[in-house]
VOBA-1610 file (N, C-alpha, C; in pm, whole numbers, padded with zeros to 5 digits, always signed):
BEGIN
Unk+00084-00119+00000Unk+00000+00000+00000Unk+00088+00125+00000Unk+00081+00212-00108Unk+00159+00332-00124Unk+00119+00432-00025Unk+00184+00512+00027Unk+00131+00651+00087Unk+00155+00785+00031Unk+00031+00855+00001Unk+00012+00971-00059Unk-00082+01053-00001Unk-00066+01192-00016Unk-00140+01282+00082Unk-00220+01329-00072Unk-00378+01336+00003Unk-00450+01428-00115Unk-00541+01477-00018Unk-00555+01618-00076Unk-00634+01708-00041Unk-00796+01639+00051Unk-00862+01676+00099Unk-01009+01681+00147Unk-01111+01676+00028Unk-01068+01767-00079Unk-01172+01827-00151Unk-01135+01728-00293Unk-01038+01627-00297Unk-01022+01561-00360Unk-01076+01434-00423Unk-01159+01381-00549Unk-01203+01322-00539Unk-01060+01205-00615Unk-01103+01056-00539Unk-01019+00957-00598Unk-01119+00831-00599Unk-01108+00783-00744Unk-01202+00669-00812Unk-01109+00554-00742Unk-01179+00440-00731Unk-01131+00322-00724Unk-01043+00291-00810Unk-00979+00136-00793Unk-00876+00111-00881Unk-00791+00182-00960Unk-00731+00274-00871Unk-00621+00364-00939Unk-00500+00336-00875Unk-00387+00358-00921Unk-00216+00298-00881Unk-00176+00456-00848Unk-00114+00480-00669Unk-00099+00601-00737Unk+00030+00562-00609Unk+00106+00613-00670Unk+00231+00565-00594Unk+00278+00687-00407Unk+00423+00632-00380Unk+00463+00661-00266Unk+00506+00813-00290Unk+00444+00931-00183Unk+00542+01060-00184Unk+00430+01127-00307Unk+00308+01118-00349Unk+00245+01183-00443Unk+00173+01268-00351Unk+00097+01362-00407Unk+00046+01460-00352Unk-00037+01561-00454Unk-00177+01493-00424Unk-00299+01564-00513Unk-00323+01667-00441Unk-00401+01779-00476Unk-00428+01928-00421Unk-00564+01921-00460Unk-00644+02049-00427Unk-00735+02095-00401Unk-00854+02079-00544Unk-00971+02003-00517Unk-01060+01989-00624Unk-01059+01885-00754Unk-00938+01806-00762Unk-00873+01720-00838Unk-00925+01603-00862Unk-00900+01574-00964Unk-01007+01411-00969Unk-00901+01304-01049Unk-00906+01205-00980Unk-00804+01066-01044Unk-00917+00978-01035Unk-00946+00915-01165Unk-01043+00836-01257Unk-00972+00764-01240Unk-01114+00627-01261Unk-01063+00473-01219Unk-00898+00446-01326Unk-00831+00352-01290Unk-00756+00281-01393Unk-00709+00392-01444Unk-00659+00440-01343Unk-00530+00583-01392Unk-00387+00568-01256Unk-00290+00542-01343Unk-00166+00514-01269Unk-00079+00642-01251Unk-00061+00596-01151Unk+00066+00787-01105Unk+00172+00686-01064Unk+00304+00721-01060Unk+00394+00705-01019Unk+00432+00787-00893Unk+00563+00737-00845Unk+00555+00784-00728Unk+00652+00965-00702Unk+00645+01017-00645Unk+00653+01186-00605Unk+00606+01274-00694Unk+00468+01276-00767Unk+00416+01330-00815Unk+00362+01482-00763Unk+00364+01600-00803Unk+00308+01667-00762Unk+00128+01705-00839Unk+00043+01685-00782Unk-00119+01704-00916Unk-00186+01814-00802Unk-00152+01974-00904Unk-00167+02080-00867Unk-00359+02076-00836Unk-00381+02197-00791Unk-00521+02231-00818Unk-00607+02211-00909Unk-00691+02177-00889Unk-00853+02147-01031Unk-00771+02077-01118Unk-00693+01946-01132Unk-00662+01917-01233Unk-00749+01750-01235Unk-00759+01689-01370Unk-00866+01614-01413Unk-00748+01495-01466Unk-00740+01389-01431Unk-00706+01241-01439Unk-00768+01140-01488Unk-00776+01117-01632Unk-00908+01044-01704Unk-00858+00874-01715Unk-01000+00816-01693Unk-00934+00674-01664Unk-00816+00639-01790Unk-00754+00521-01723Unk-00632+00445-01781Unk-00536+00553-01844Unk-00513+00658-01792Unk-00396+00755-01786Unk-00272+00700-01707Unk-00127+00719-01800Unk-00022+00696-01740Unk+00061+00803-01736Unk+00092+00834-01617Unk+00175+00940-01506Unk+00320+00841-01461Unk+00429+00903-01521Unk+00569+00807-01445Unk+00611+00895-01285Unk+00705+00890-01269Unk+00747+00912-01135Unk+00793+01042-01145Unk+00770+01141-01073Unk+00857+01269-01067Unk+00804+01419-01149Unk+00619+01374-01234Unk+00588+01466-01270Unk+00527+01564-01185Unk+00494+01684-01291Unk+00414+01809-01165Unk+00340+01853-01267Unk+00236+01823-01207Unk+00116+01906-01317Unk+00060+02007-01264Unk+00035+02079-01297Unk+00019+02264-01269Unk-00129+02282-01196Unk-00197+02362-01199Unk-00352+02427-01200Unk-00407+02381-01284Unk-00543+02380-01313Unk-00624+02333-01426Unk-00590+02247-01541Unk-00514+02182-01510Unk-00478+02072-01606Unk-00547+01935-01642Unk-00635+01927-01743Unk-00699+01810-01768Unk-00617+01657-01865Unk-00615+01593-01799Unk-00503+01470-01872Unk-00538+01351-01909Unk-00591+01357-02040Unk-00679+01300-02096Unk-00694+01109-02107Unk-00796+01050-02127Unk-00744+00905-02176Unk-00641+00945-02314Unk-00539+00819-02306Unk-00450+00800-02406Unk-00326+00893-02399Unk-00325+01000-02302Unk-00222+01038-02304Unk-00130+00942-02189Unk-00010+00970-02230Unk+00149+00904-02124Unk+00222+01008-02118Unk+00252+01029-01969Unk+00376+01105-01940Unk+00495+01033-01905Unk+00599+01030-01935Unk+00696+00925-01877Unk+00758+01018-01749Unk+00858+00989-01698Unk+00950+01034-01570Unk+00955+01193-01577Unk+00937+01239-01484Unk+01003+01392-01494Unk+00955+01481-01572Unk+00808+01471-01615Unk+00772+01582-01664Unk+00689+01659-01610Unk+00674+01833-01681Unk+00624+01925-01633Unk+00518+01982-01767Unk+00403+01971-01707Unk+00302+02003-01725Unk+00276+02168-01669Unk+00274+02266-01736Unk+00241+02408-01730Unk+00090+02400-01647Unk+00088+02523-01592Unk-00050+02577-01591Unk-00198+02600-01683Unk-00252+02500-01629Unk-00367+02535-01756Unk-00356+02479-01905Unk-00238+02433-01930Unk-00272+02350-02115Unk-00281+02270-02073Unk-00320+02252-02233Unk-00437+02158-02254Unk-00377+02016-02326Unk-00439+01897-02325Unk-00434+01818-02391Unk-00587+01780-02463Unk-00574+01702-02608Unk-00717+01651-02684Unk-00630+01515-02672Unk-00811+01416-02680Unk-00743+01283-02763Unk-00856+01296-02826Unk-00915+01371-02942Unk-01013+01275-03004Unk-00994+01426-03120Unk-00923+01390-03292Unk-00884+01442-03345Unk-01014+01552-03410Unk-01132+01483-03470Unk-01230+01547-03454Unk-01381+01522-03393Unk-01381+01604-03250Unk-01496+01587-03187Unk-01611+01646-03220Unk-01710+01570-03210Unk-01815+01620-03208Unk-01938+01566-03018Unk-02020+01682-03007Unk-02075+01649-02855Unk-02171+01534-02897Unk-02238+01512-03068Unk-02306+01420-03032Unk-02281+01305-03122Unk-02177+01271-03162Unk-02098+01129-03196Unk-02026+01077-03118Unk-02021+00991-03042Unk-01918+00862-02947Unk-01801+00844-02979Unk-01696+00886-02983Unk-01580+00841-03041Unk-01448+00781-02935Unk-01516+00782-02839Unk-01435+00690-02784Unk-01327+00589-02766Unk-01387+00525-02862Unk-01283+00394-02928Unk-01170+00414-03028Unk-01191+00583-03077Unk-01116+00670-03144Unk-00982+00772-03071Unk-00988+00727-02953Unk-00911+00804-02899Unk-00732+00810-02944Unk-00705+00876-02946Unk-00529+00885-03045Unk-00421+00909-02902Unk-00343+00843-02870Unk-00215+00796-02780Unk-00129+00924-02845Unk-00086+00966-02702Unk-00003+01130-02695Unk+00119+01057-02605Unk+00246+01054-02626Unk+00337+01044-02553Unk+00441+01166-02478Unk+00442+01219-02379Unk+00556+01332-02351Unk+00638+01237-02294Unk+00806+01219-02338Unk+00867+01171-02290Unk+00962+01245-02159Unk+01077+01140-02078Unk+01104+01164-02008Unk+01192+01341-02058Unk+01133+01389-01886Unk+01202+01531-01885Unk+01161+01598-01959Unk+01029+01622-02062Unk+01033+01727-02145Unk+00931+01844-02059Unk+00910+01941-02094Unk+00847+02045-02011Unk+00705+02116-02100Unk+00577+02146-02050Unk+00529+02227-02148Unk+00429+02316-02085Unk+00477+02434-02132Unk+00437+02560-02088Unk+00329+02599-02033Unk+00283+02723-02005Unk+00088+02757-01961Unk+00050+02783-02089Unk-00115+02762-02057Unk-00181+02765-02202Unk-00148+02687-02295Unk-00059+02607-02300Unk+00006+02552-02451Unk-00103+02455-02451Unk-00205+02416-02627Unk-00237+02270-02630Unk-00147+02175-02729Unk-00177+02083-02715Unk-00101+01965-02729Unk-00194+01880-02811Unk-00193+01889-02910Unk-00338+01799-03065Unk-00313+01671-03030Unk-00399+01577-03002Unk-00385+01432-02978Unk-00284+01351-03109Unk-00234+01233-03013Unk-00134+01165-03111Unk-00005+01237-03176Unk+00077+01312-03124Unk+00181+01373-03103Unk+00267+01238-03009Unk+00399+01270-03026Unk+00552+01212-02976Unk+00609+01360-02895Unk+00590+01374-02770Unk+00670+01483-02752Unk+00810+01451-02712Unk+00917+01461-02733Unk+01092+01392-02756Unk+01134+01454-02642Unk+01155+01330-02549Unk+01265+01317-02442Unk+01358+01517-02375Unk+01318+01570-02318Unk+01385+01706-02274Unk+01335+01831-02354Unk+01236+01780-02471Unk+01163+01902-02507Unk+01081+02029-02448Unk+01121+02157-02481Unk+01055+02213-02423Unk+00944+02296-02469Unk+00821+02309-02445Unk+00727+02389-02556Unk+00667+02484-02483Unk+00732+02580-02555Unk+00689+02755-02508Unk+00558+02761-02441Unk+00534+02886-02343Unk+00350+02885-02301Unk+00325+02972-02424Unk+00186+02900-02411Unk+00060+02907-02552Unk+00095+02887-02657Unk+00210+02778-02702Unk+00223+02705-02842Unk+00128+02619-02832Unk+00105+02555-02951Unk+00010+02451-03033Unk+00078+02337-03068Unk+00078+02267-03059Unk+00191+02128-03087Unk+00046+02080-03168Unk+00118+02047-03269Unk+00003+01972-03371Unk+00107+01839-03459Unk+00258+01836-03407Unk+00307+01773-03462Unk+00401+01699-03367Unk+00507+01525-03427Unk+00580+01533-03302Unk+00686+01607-03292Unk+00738+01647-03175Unk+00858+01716-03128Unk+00959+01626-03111Unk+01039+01690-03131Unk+01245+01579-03176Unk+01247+01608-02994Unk+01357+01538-02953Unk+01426+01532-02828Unk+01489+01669-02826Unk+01503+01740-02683Unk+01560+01865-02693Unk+01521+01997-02786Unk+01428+01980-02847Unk+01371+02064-02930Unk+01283+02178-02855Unk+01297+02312-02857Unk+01234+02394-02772Unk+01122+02456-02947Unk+01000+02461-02909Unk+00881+02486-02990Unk+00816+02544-02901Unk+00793+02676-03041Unk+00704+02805-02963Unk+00615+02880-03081Unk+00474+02911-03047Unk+00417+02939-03174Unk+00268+02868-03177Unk+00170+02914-03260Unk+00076+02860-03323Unk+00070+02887-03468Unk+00098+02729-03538Unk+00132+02633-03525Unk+00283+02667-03430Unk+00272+02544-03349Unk+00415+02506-03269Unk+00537+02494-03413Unk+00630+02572-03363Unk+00716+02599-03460Unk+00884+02571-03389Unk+00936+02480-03435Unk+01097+02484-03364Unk+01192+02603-03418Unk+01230+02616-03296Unk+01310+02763-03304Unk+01445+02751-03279Unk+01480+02592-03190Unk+01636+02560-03149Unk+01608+02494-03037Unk+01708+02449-03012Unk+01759+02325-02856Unk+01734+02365-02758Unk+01688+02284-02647Unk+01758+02314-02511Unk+01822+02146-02432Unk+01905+02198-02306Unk+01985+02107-02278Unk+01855+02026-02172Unk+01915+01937-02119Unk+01818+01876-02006Unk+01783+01948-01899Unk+01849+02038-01873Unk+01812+02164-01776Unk+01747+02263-01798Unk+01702+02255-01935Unk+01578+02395-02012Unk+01701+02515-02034Unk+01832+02534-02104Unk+01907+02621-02110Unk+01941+02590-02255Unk+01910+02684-02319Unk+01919+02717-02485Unk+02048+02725-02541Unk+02077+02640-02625Unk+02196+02536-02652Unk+02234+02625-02787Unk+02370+02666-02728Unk+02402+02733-02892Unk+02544+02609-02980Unk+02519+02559-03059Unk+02615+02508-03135Unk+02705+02564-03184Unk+02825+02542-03211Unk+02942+02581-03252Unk+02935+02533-03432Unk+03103+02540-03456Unk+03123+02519-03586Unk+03113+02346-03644Unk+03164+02298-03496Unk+03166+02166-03514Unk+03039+02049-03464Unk+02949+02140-03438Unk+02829+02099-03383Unk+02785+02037-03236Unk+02892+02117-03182Unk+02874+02091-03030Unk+02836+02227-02947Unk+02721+02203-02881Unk+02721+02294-02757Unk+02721+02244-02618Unk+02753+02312-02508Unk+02744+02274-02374Unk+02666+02388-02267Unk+02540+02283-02170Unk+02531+02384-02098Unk+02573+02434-02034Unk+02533+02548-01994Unk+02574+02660-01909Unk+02593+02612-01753Unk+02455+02555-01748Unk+02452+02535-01627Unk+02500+02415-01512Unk+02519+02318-01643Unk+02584+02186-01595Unk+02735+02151-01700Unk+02762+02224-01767Unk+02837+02222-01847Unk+02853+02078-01909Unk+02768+01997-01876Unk+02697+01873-01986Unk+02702+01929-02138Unk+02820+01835-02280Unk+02803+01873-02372Unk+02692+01795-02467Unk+02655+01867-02581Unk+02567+01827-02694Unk+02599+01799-02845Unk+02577+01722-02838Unk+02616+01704-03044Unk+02498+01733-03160Unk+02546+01806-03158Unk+02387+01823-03355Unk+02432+01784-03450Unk+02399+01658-03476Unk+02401+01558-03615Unk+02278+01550-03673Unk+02268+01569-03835Unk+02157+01564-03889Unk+02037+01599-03841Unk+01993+01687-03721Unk+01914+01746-03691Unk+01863+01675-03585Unk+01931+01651-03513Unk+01890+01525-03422Unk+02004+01567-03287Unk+01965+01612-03136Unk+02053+01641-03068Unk+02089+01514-02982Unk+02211+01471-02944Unk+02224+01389-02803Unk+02351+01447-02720Unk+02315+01394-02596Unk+02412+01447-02437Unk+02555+01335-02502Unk+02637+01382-02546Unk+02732+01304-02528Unk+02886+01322-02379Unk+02824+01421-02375Unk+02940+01377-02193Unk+02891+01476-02089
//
């Protein structure tokens, strides 16, 4: 049996996995057959739709609704208030349910306030997406996207610090002085 503190005003459905060190807030709802991992932070009014997967170490903001079919893996940050869809075109009085389209944010990527996120997107491992971009497409690893349409503008490192490349296609951050390689448009941490 995990231990997690949630709010009073919190509602929690049966059969949900929600791991050790989590901590739901005020007005929040975790739907049946929705898994959290463990030291989660799930800010105010935010919405947990069944068979949602949450990894270990995310923080989801204020008003954040997190739809069936989406996955967050380890370490991500969910902004204030954006949004996620899974159902590409809704209508209130067709069922589409069984239509729902799988959204992945991988580990460490970050995404802004206001930003939505179009169902069935790849968001890439340390990406970061500006508040109030539109992601309608997937995002590369390390790729910082800002804009409607979400538009890539350049890198950031695993620490959210904007990666300038050199001649030879290396940058390093600032802040961890961890370096980067840009090959064919494609970044990785090589030391």
């Amino acid at each position: 049996m995990s231990i997690f503190f949630a709010h009073n005003t919190a509602v929690i459905d049966e059969d949900c996995v929600i791991g050790d060190g989590v901590k739901i807030w005020h007005f929040s709802h975790v739907m049946s057959g929705s898994v959290i991992g463990k030291n989660c932070n799930i800010g105010q009014n935010v919405v947990i739709s069944p068979e949602v997967k949450i990894g270990d170490n995310v923080k989801i903001q204020n008003n954040v609704s997190v739809y069936t079919g989406v996955i967050c893996e380890d370490d991500v940050f969910l902004g204030p208030s954006m949004v996620f869809t899974n159902v590409i075109n809704p209508r209130s009085f067709v069922n589409r349910k069984n239509e729902f389209r799988q959204t992945i944010v991988r580990k460490g990527a970050s995404i802004g306030a206001n930003a939505t996120v179009v169902c069935g997107v790849e968001i890439g491992a340390y990406a970061m997406i500006g508040a109030g971009s539109v992601v309608t497409k997937d995002v590369k690893p390390f790729a910082l996207v800002v804009g409607n349409p979400g538009k890539q503008i350049g890198w950031v490192s695993e620490y959210g610090h904007r990666l300038r490349f050199d001649e030879t296609g290396r940058a390093t951050c600032p802040e961890t002085q961890a370096i980067y390689e840009l090959n064919d448009n494609f970044v990785k941490k090589i030391g």
